[in-house]
C-alpha positions in Angstrom: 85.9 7.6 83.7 85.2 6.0 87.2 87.9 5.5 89.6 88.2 1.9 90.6 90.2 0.6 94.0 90.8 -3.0 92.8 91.7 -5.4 95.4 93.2 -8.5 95.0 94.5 -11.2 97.8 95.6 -13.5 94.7 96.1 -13.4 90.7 94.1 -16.6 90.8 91.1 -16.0 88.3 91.7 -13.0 86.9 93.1 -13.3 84.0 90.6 -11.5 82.7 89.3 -9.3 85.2 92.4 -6.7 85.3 92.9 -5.7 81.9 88.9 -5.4 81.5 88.8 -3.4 84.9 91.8 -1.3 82.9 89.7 -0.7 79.8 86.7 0.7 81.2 88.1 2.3 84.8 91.3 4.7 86.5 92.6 1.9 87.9 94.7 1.5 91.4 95.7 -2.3 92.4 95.9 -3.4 95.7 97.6 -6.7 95.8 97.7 -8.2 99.6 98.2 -12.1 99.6 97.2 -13.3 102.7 100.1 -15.1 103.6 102.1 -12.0 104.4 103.0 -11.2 107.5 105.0 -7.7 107.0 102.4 -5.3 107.6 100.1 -5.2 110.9 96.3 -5.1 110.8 96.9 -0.9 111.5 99.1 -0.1 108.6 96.7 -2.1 106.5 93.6 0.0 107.8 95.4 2.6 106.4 96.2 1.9 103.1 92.8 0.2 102.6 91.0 3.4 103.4 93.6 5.3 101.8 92.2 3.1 98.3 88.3 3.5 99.5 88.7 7.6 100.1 90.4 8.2 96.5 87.6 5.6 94.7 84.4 5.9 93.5 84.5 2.4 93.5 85.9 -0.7 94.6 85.4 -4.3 93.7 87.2 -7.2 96.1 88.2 -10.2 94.3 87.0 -13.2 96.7 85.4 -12.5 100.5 88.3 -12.9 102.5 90.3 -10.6 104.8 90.6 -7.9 102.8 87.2 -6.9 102.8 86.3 -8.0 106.1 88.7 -5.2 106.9 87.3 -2.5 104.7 83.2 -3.2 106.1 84.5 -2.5 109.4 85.7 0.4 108.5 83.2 3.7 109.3 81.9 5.7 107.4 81.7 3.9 104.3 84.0 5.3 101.4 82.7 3.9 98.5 80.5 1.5 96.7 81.7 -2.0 97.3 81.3 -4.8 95.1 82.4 -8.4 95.8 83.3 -11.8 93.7 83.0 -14.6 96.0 84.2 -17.7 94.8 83.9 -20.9 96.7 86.8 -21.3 99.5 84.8 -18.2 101.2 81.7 -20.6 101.3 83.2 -23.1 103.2 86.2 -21.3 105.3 84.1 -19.0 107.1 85.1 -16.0 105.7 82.2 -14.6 104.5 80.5 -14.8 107.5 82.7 -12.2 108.9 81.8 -9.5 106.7 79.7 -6.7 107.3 77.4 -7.6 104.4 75.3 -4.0 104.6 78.6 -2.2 103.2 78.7 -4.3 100.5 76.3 -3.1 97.6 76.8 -5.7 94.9 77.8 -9.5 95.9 78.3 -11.3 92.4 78.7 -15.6 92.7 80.4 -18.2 90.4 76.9 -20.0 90.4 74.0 -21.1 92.1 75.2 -23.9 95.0 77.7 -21.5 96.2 75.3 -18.5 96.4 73.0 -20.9 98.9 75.7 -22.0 100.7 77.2 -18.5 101.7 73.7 -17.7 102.2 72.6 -20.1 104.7 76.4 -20.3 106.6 75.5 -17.0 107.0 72.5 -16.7 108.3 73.5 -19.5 110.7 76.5 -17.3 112.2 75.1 -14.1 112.2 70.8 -14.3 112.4 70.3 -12.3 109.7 70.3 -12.6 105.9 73.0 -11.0 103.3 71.4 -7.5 102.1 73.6 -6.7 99.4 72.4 -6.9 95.6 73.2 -10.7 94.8 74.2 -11.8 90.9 75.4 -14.7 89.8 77.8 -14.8 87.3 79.5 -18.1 86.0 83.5 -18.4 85.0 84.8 -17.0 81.5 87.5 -19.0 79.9 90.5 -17.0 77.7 89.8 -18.1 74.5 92.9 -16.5 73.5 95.5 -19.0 74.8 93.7 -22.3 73.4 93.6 -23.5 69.9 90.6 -26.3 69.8 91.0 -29.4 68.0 87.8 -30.1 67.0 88.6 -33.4 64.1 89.5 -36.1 66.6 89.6 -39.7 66.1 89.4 -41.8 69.2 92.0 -42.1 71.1 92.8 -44.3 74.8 94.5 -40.7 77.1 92.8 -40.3 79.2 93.6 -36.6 81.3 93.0 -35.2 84.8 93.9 -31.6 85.1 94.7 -30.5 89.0 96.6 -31.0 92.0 96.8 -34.7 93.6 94.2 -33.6 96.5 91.2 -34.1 98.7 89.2 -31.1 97.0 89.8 -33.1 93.9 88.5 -36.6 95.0 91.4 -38.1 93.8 91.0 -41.7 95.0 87.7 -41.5 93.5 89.3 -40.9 89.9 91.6 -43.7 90.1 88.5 -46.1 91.0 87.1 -44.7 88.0 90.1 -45.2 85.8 90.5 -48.6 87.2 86.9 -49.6 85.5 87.1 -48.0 82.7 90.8 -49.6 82.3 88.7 -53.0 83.0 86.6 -51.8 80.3 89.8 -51.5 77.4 93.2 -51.9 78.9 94.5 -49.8 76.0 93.3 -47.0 78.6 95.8 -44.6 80.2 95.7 -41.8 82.8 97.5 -38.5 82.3 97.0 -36.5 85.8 98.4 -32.7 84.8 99.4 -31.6 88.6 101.4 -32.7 91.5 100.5 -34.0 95.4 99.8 -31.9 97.8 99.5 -34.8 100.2 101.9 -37.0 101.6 99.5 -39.7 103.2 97.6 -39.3 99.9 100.8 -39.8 98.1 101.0 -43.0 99.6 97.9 -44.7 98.9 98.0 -43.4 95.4 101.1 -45.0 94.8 100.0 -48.1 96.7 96.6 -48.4 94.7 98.7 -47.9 91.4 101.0 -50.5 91.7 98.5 -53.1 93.5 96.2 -53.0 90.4 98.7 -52.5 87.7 97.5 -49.1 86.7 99.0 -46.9 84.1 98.6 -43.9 85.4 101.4 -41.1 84.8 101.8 -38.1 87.2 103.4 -35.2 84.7 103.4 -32.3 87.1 102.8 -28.9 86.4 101.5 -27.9 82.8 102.0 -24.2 81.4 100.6 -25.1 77.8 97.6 -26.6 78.4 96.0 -25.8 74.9 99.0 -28.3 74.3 97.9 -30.9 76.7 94.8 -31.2 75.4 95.7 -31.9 72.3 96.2 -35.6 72.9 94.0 -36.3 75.3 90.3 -38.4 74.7 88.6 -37.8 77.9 88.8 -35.4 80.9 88.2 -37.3 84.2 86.7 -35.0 86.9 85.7 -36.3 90.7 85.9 -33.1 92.8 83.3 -32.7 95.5 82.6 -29.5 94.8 83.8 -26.6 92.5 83.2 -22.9 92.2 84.7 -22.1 88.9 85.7 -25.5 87.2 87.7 -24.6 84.6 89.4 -27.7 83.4 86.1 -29.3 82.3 84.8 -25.9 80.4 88.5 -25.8 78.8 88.4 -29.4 77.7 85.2 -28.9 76.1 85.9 -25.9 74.2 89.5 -27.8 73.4 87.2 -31.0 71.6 88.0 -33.2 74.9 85.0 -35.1 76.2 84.5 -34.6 80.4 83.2 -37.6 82.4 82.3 -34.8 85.5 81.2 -36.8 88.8 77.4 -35.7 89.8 79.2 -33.0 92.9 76.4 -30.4 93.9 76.5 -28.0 91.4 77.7 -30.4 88.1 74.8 -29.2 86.2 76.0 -26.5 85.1 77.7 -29.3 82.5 75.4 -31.5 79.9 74.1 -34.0 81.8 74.9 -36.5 79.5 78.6 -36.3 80.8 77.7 -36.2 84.3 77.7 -39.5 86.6 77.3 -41.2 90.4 79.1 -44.2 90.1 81.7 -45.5 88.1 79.8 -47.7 86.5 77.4 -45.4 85.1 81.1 -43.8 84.6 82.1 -46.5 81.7 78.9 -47.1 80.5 79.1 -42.7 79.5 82.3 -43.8 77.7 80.8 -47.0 75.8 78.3 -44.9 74.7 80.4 -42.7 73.3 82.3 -45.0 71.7 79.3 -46.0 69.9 78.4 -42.5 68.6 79.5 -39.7 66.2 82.3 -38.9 67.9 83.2 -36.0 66.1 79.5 -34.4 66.7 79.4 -34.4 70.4 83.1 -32.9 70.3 81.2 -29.9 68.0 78.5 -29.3 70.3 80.7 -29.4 73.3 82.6 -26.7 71.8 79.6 -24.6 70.8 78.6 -25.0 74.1 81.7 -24.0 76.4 81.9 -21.1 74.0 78.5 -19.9 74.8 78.0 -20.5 78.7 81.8 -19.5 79.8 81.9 -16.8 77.3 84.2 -13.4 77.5 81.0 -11.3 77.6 80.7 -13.1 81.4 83.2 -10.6 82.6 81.2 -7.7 80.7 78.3 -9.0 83.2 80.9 -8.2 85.9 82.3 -5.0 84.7 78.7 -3.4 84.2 78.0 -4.1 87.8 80.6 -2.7 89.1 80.2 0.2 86.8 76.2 0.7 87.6 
């Protein structure tokens, strides 16, 4: 059995990762969030190459500054494989690795593949030479219980923080129309602000128009959530691993998924520009076996954001 150095700046996404990583490796975790400040870029040389000597492996969970430590490190340990996200894309991050240590580089899909790519070759002249997958999300099956025989229903749910990632005044536009459309209509937003100036205009936009919106905070049953809910309202402007929409369809919730640059990774029936094209997706609906879309949405979630994603992951890190 291979020894695997696993290093992690965050739990976030890997729900599955670690025990799979467990089953098929001799594991050692290396947990460093990056907002601690108790140990000096020296000491955390040291433990990093103490991990890389010991491995035969190692695999860094997102491109961020633990593995912009380890390619600078010389000579080179180990094989290195990387799962880069989407906050790497964008924060610069990536762009200070040393790419040519790193033999496998798996993405969460396509648009943030060409993004790293190019930012990249913008800051640095010269392409990424590591082994590139891509490999979308995987959903834990495990902790929902679909329902599947729904009658239609006026909940309608956002899942996520209050935030400009998110969109957010661009969901309450939506909700507004489609609240135009049938006033028995009402938003569920599972998350909290982050914002305080956003705070404020979403309050200000909510009682201006009369909106019934409810803001329920923090959710630890989602499978429960979902239960109720008709719709899932996404606007984000861009996602690496969108979870909320893939767990709504395999739940039986419909998405309405604004067109952001990589949507399509959804049925483009669900997937819209403008809010009008927004409601007229819902009236559609409306008009339709209900109960059949909510099938094949769950056939489909359960297919493309299946568990066998992370044996993808695990057999390149074990090749």
């Amino acid at each position: 059995m291979k020894k695997l150095a696993l290093f992690l700046p965050t739990y976030s996404f890997t729900h599955n990762l670690i025990p799979a990583c467990h089953k098929n490796f001799e594991v050692r975790l290396y947990y460093y969030s990056n907002e601690r400040k108790d140990k000096n870029i020296e000491q955390l040389k040291k433990e990093i190459d103490e991990y890389l000597t010991w491995a035969d492996v190692a695999h860094f969970e997102w491109a961020q500054e633990l593995l912009i430590v380890a390619t600078k490190m010389i000579p080179k340990k180990c094989k290195i494989v990387c799962r880069l996200h989407s906050n790497e894309a964008f924060n610069g991050k990536s762009n200070m690795i040393n790419w040519d240590k790193v033999d496998d580089l798996i993405f969460v899909n396509n648009n943030v593949q060409s993004i790293a790519c190019s930012n990249y070759i913008i800051a640095n002249n010269k392409p990424i030479n590591s082994v590139m997958h891509v490999v979308s999300h995987d959903l834990d099956f495990n902790i929902f219980k679909p329902k599947l025989n729904r009658t239609m229903g006026y909940k309608i749910g956002i899942s996520g923080h209050i935030e400009y990632k998110k969109n957010s005044p661009l969901y309450l536009y939506a909700f507004h129309a489609l609240y135009n459309y049938n006033k028995k209509f009402k938003l569920y937003i599972a998350g909290e602000h982050t914002d305080l100036r956003l705070q404020v205009y979403f309050d200000h936009y909510i009682k201006e128009n009369k909106l019934p919106v409810i803001i329920e905070g923090r959710n630890n049953d989602m499978s429960k959530w979902y239960e109720d809910k008709i719709f899932l309202l996404n606007t984000s402007i861009f996602e690496g691993c969108f979870y909320s929409a893939s767990e709504a369809m395999y739940m039986g919730v419909i998405p309405l998924i604004h067109n952001w640059p990589g949507s399509t990774m959804y049925p483009k029936e669900f997937i819209w520009n403008t809010v009008d094209e927004c409601v007229n997706i819902v009236k559609r609906i409306t008009n339709k076996n209900y109960t059949q879309i909510i099938e094949k949405n769950h056939i489909y979630a359960k297919e493309k954001f299946t568990a066998t994603n992370m044996d993808k992951i695990i057999a390149i890190i074990n090749r």
